[in-house]
Every structure is written in structure tokens, then in C-alpha cells.
SEVEXTI-921189 format. One record per residue (C-alpha): x, y, z; residue number from 1. Coordinates in Angstrom, 1 decimal. Layout:
<nodes>
> X  Y  Z  resi
> X  Y  Z  NUM
...
</nodes>
This chain:
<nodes>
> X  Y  Z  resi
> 26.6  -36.7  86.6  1
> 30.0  -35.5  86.8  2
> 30.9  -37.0  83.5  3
> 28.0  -35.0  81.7  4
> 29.4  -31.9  83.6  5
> 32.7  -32.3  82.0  6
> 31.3  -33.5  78.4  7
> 29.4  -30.3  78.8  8
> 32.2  -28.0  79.8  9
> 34.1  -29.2  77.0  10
> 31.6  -29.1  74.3  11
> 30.6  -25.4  75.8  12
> 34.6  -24.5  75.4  13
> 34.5  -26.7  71.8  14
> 31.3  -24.1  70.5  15
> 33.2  -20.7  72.2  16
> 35.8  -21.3  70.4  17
> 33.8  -22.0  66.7  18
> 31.9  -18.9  67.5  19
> 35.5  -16.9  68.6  20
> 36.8  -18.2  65.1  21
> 33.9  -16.7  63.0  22
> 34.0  -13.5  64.5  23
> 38.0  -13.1  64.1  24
> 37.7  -14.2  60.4  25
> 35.1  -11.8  59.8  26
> 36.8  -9.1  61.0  27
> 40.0  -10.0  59.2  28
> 38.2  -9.6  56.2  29
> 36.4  -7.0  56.9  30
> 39.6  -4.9  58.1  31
> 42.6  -7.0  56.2  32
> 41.1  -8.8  53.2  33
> 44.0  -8.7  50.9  34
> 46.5  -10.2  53.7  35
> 44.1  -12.5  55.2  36
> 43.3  -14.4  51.6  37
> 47.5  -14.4  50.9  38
> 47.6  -16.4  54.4  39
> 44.6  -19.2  53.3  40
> 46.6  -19.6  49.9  41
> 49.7  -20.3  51.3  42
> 48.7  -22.8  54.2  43
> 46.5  -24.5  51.6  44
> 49.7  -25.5  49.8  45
> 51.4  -26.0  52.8  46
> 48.5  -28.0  53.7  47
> 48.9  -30.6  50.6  48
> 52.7  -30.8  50.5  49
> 53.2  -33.7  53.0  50
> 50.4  -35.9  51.5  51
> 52.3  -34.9  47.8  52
> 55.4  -35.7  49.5  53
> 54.4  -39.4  50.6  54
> 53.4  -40.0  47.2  55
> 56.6  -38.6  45.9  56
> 58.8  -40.9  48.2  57
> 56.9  -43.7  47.4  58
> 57.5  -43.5  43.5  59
> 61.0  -42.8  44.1  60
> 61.9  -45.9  45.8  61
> 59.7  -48.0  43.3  62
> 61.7  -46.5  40.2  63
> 65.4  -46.8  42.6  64
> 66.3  -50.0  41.1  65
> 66.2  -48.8  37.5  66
> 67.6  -45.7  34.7  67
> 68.1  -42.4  35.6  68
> 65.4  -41.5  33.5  69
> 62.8  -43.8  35.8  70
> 63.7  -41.7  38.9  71
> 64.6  -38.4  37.4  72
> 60.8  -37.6  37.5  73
> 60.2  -38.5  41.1  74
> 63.7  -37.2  42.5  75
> 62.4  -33.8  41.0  76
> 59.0  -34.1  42.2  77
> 60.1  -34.5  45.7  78
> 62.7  -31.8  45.5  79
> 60.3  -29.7  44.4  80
> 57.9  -30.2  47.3  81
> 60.4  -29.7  49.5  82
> 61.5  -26.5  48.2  83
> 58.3  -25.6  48.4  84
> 57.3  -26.2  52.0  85
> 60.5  -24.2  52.7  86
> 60.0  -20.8  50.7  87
> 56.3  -20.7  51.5  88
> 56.5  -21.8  55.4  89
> 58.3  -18.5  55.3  90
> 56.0  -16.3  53.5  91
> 53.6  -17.7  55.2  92
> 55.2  -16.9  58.8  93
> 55.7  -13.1  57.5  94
> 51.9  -12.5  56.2  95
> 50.4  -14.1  59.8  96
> 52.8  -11.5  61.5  97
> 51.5  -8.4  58.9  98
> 47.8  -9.7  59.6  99
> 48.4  -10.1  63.2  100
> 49.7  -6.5  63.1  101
> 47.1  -5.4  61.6  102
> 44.4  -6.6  63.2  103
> 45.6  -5.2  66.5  104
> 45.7  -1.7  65.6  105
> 42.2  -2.1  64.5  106
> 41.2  -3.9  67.8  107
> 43.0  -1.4  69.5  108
> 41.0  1.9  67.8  109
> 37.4  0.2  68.7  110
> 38.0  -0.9  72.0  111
> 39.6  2.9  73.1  112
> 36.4  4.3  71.3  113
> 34.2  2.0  73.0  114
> 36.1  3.7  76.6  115
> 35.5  7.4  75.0  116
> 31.6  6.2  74.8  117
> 31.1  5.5  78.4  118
> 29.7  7.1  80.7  119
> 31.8  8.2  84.0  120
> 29.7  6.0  86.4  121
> 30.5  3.4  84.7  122
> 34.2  3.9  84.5  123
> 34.8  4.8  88.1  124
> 33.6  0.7  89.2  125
> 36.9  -1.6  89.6  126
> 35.0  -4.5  87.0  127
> 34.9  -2.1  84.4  128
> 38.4  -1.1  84.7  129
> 39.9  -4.7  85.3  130
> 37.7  -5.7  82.0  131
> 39.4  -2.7  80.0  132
> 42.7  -4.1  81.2  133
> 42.3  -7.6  80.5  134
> 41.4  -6.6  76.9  135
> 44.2  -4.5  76.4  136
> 46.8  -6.8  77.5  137
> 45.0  -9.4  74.7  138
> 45.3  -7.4  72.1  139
> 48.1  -8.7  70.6  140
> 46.4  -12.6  70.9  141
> 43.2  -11.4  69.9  142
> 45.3  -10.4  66.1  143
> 46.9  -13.4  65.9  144
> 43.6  -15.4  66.5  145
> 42.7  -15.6  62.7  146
> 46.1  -16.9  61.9  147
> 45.7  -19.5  64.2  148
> 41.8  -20.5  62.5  149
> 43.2  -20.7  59.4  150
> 46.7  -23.0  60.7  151
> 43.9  -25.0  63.0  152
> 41.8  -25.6  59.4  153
> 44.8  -26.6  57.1  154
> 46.2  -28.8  59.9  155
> 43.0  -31.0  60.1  156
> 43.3  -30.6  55.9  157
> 46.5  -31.7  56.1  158
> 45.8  -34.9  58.4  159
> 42.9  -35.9  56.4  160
> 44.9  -35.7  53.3  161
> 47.6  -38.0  54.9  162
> 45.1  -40.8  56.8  163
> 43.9  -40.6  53.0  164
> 47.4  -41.4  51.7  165
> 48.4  -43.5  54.6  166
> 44.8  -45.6  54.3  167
> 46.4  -47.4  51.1  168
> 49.5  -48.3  52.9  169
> 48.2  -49.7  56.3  170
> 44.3  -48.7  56.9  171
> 44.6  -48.9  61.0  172
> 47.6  -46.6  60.5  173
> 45.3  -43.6  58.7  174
> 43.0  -44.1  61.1  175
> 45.4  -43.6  64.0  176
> 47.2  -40.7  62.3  177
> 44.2  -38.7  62.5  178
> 43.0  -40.0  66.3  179
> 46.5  -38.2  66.9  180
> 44.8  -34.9  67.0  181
> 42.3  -35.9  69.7  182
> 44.4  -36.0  72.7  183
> 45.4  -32.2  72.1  184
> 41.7  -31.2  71.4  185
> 40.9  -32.7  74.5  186
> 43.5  -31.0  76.5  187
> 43.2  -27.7  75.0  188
> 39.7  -27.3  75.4  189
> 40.1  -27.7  79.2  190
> 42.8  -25.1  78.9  191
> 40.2  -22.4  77.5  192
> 37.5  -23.2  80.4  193
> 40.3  -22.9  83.2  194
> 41.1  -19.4  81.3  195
> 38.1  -18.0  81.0  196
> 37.8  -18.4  85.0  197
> 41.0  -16.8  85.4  198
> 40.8  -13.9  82.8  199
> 38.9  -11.3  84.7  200
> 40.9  -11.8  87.7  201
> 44.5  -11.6  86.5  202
> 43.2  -8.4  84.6  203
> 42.4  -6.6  88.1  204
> 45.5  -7.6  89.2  205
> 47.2  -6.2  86.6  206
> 45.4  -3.0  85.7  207
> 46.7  -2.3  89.8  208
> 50.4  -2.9  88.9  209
> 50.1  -0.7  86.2  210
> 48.4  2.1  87.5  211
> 51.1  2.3  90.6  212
> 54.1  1.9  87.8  213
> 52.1  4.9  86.1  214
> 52.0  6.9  89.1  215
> 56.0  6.1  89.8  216
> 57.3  6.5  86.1  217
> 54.7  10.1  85.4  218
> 56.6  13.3  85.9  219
> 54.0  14.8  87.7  220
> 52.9  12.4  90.1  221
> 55.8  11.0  90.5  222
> 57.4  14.1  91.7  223
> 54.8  14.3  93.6  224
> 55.2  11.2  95.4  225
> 59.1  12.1  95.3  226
> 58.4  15.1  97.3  227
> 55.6  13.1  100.0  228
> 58.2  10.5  100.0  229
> 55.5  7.9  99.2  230
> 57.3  6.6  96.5  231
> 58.6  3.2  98.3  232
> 54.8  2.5  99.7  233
> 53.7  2.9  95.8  234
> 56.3  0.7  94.5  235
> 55.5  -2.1  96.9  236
> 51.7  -2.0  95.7  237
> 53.0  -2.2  92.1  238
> 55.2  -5.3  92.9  239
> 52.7  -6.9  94.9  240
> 49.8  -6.3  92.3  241
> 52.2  -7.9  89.5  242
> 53.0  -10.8  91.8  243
> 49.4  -11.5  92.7  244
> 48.7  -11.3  88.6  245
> 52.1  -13.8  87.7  246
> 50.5  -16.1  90.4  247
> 48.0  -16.6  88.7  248
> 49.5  -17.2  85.4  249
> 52.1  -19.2  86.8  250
> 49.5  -21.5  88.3  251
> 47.9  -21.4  85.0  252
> 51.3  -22.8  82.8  253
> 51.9  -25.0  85.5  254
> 48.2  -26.9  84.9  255
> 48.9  -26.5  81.2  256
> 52.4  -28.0  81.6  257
> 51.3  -30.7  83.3  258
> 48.7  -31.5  80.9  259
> 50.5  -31.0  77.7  260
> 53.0  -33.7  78.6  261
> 49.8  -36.5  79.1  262
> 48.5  -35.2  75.7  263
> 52.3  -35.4  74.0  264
> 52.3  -38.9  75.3  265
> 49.1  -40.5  74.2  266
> 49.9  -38.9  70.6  267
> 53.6  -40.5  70.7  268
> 51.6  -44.0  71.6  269
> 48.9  -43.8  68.9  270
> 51.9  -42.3  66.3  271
> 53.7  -45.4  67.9  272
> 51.2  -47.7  66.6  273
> 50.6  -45.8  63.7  274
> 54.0  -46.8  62.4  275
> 53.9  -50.6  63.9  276
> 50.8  -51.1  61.6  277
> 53.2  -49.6  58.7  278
> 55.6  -51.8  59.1  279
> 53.3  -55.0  59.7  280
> 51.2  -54.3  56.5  281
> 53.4  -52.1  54.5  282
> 53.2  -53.6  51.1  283
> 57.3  -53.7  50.1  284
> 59.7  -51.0  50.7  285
> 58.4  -48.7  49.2  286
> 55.3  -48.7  50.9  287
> 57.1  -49.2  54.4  288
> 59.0  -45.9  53.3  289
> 56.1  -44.3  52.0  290
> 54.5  -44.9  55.5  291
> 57.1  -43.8  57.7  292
> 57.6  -40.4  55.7  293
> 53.6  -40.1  56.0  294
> 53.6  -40.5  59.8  295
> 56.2  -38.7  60.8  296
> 54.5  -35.8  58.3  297
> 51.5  -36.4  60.5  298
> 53.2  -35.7  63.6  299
> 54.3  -32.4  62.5  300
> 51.0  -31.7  61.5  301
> 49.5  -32.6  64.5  302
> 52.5  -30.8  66.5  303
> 51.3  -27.7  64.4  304
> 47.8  -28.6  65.4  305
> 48.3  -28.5  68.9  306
> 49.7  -25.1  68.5  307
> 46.7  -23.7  66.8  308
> 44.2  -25.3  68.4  309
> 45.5  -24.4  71.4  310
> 45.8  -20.6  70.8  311
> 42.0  -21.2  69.2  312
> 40.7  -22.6  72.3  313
> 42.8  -20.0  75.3  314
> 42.0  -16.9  72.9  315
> 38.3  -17.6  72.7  316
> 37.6  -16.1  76.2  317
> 39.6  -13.3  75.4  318
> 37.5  -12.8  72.1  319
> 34.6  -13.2  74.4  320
> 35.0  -11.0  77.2  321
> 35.8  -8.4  74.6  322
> 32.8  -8.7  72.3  323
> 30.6  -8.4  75.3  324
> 32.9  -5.3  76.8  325
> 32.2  -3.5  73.0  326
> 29.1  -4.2  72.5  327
> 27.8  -3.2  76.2  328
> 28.8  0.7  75.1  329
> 25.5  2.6  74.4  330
> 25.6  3.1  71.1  331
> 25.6  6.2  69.1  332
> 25.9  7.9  72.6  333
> 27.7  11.1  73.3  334
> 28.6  12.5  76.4  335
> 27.0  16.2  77.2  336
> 29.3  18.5  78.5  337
> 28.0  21.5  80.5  338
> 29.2  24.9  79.0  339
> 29.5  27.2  81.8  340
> 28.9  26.4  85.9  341
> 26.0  28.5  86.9  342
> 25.7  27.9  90.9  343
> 29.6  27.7  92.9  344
> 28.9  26.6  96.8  345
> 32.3  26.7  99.0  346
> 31.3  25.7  102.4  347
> 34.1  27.0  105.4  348
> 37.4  26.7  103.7  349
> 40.5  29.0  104.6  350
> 42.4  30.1  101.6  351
> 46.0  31.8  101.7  352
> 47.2  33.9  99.1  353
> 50.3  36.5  98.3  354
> 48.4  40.0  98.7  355
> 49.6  42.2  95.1  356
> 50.2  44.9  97.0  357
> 52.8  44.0  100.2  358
> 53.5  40.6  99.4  359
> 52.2  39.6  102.5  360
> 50.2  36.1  102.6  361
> 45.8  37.4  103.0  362
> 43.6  35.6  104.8  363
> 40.1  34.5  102.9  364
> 37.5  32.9  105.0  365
> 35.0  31.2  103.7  366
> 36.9  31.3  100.1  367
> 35.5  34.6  99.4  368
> 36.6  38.1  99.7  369
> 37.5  40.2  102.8  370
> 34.6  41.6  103.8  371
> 32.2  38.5  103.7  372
> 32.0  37.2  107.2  373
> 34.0  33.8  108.3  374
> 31.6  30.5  109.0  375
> 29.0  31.4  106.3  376
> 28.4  29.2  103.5  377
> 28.5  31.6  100.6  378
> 26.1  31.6  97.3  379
> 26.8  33.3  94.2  380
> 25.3  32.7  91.1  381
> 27.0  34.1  88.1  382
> 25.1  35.1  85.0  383
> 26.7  34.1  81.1  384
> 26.2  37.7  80.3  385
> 27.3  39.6  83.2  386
> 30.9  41.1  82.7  387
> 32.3  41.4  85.7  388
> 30.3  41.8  89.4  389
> 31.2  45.3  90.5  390
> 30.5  44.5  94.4  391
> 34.1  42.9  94.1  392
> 36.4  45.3  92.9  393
</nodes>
């Protein structure tokens, strides 16, 4: 029972994630087209270049032994590769930072329209506020998200395309260069379910650490509070919010730490093997070489992996809580905004004043005038086309 508990928590984490993918790359191309298709063009080649390269290596040690003219070919080849990886692993680095730009500013403008649409009941509860918090503080994840689908995509490209290349060198080692992946999968997954527990709650905290810092740092209120002498009581509520909220991310790393290092070890055993079944079956040297260039491509692929999938699998219920926060605004709804107040009611109330005329401080019961009596609630009703009621000059 337990076991189908887990295998369903995983698989529920697994689909969140698919659906968290489709919606980022959608809006990517809906808001970034141009920049989004320059990013799957260059991971595509960077996708291809370590397969290319094992190929490469592999006719370069066959032609070693003879001319200059049997290597030339090959030597370039794998220069060329190499050269390649480099100048477009950088381009590719700056267009995921441009789209990740990007798509925050856009993420940004719908979710503070979605706030402008709602209603003020709705804003004054403590969940709505901690769920506005927790999406503005993943704004920046939630634009590097489609990156990170399209890196998750080419690595699993890139893997198939060596277990391919590898499978006519040793087959058990293709095999185990793509099982590689699963131990991160796993772990990540189980990452995303802890965080979607935790990402409401770490909002709250937060949204009250930054509400006290807003209070302290705001020229108003903070001279306010300067003036009160409150300023020390305020500060402690902001330092103890924030330590309540790092708690919680602390306790989260700590987990993912801890987990990371089991997944980096079961891929480091089935690389392990990987390269013992290269060198047990590698046909010649050039195959053993061929091999050994193709694993340890595979383990920066599945390094890269792990990476992607696991910014794939925390920023999902990020993606999620904020899909359901934008599309819980009424839609089309605008707020109606009374023109004029036609009823004022000031129950007993004792105002002070500087009097015009002697500077001396007059007393208004009541809120009203000086001959209305003290202890009555006064009523007046003011018409939108009276001037001026002449009972009070």
C-alpha cells in the first residue's frame, strides 16, 4: 500500500511537471518566439556534438598509425566539434538568460493585473496575500522554466544519441549510459512533491518579513515608527518572519542535499559499469577510446540532466500555484468606484482644532460644529447639487 502511495506521488509529480512544461513553452512562444526558437537550435547542436564527437575520436585513432592525409580528415572533424560545443554552449547560455528575462517581465505584468482585478475581500485574507508572495518571489524561476524544458529535452536527445553510439561498442554499456538518468529522475521528482507542500507556507512567511522591512525602510511609516519608537519591535517581526521562512528552505536543501548525493552515487556505479563493459568488449583501441570519450560525454549529459530536470520538477508547483492564482481572478471584472459619499455618520468623537481667528485650539463635540449639542450621533446628508449648506456659515 505504501509502495503504490509513493509510485503514485511520483507519477502525480512526473505528470505536474509535463503539464508545467507545456504551459511555459506555450507562453514562450506566445510572448518570445524569436528567442525561444534561437535556444531549441542551438541545444539541438549541442545536443548531437558528443555522439559526433565519439565517432570523431574513434576514426582518429583507426587512421593514427598511417599519413597525415588519413588523419587530417578526422583530426579536423573533431576540432571542429569541439569548437563548436564551445562558441555555441555560450550563445546558448546568453539566449536562455534573454528568454528568461523576458519571460519574467511578462509573468510579472499578468500576475499584478490579475491583483488590480480583485476584489478587496478577497485581498484583505492572509492566503491570498501569502499566495501573491509566493508567486512573486518565483518569478524569476517561473522565466527560466522553458530553458530548462528545452535543456531537459536535448539532454535525453543527447543520451539516446550516445547509448546509440555507444551500443556498437559494448551494448550493456548503451544501455547503462542511459539507466544513468534514472537515479536523478527519481530523486527530483520527490524534490517537486516535498516543494509543493512547502510553497505556500514559506510564502506567508515571507510576505511578513517583507511587509515589516517595508514599514522600516518607507519614509512615512518609518518615521512614523521612528517617532512611536516602535521601530526595534518591527524589526524583530521582520527577522523572525525571515528566519521562520529560511527554516524552511534550509530544511528543504538539507533533504535535497542529502538526496542528491545517493542519486550522484548510483549514476557514478552504473557510469562505473558503463565503462567496465567498454573495456571488456571494446573491440581494439579505438573502440576502447571511442567508449570512454562516449561515457564520460554521457556523464556530462546526464550531469546537465539533473540540472534540468531538477529545475523542471521544483518549478512545476510554482507554475501551478500560479496558474491557479491567475486564473481564479474574475474575469473581465472591474471594480465600481462610488463617485461621491451621500450619508457621513460620526458617532461621539472630540475633535481639536486651531480656531482662525485667536489661534486658540476649539472644541467640536460630536465632530460637528459649535452649536450641535455633545453625545448626539449626528446625520447629514449632502446633496451632489447643493453648493454649500448655509446653516453652517
Amino acid at each position: 500500500m505504501v509502495e503504490e502511495t509513493q509510485s503514485s506521488s511520483y507519477l502525480g509529480a512526473v505528470r505536474g511537471a509535463l503539464s508545467a512544461s507545456v504551459y511555459s513553452i506555450r507562453r514562450a512562444w506566445s510572448w518570445a518566439p524569436g528567442q525561444l526558437l534561437t535556444l531549441i537550435i542551438t541545444n539541438v547542436v549541442l545536443a548531437v556534438t558528443p555522439a559526433a564527437q565519439v565517432v570523431s575520436v574513434a576514426a582518429l585513432v583507426n587512421a593514427s598509425g598511417g599519413t597525415a592525409r588519413d588523419f587530417l580528415l578526422p583530426l579536423l572533424a573533431l576540432t571542429a566539434l569541439v569548437g563548436v560545443g564551445q562558441v555555441i554552449g555560450d550563445a546558448s547560455n546568453m539566449n536562455m538568460q534573454r528568454l528568461r528575462g523576458r519571460l519574467r517581465t511578462r509573468y510579472q505584468d499578468e500576475l499584478m493585473r490579475t491583483v488590480a482585478a480583485l476584489p478587496p475581500q478577497r485581498l484583505a485574507t492572509a492566503e491570498t496575500n501569502a499566495l501573491i508572495q509566493a508567486c512573486r518571489t518565483s518569478l524569476m524561476d517561473m522565466g527560466q522554466l522553458a530553458a530548462s524544458v528545452i535543456s531537459s529535452a536535448t539532454s535525453v536527445v543527447t543520451a539516446a544519441l550516445l547509448c546509440v553510439t555507444v551500443w556498437n561498442i559494448s551494448p550493456l554499456a548503451g544501455v547503462l549510459v542511459i539507466a544513468a538518468l534514472i537515479p536523478t529522475i527519481v530523486v527530483f521528482a520527490w524534490e517537486a512533491k516535498m516543494q509543493d507542500v512547502e510553497f505556500v507556507p514559506y510564502g506567508e512567511w515571507s510576505r511578513r518579513s517583507d511587509y515589516s522591512v517595508e514599514q522600516l525602510v518607507t519614509q512615512r511609516t518609518g518615521t512614523e515608527l521612528a517617532t512611536l519608537g516602535s521601530g526595534r519591535i518591527v524589526a524583530a517581526t521582520a527577522d523572525a518572519s525571515r528566519t521562520r521562512a529560511e527554516s524552511i528552505l534550509d530544511r528543504i536543501l538539507v533533504l535535497i542535499i542529502r538526496a542528491s548525493s545517493i542519486a550522484g552515487l548510483g549514476t557514478a556505479v552504473l557510469l562505473g559499469a558503463a565503462l567496465t563493459g567498454i573495456v571488456l568488449h571494446g573491440s581494439g583501441g579505438a573502440g576502447i577510446a571511442a567508449g570512454i570519450v562516449g561515457v564520460l560525454a554521457g556523464l556530462a549529459a546526464t550531469r546537465s540532466a539533473g540540472f534540468s530536470f531538477g529545475d523542471l520538477m521544483s518549478y512545476a508547483p510554482k507554475i501551478r500555484a500560479y496558474r491557479r492564482f491567475v486564473m481564479s481572478a474574475p474575469a473581465g471584472a472591474e471594480q465600481v468606484l462610488a463617485e461621491d459619499a451621500r450619508l457621513i455618520e460620526i458617532d461621539d468623537r472630540e475633535l481639536s482644532g486651531i480656531g482662525e481667528a485667536d489661534g486658540r485650539p476649539d472644541r467640536h463635540p460630536g465632530g460637528q460644529g459649535r452649536g450641535d449639542r455633545p453625545g448626539r450621533r449626528q446625520r447629514r446628508r449632502q446633496d451632489n447639487h447643493d453648493q454649500r449648506d448655509p446653516g453652517a456659515s
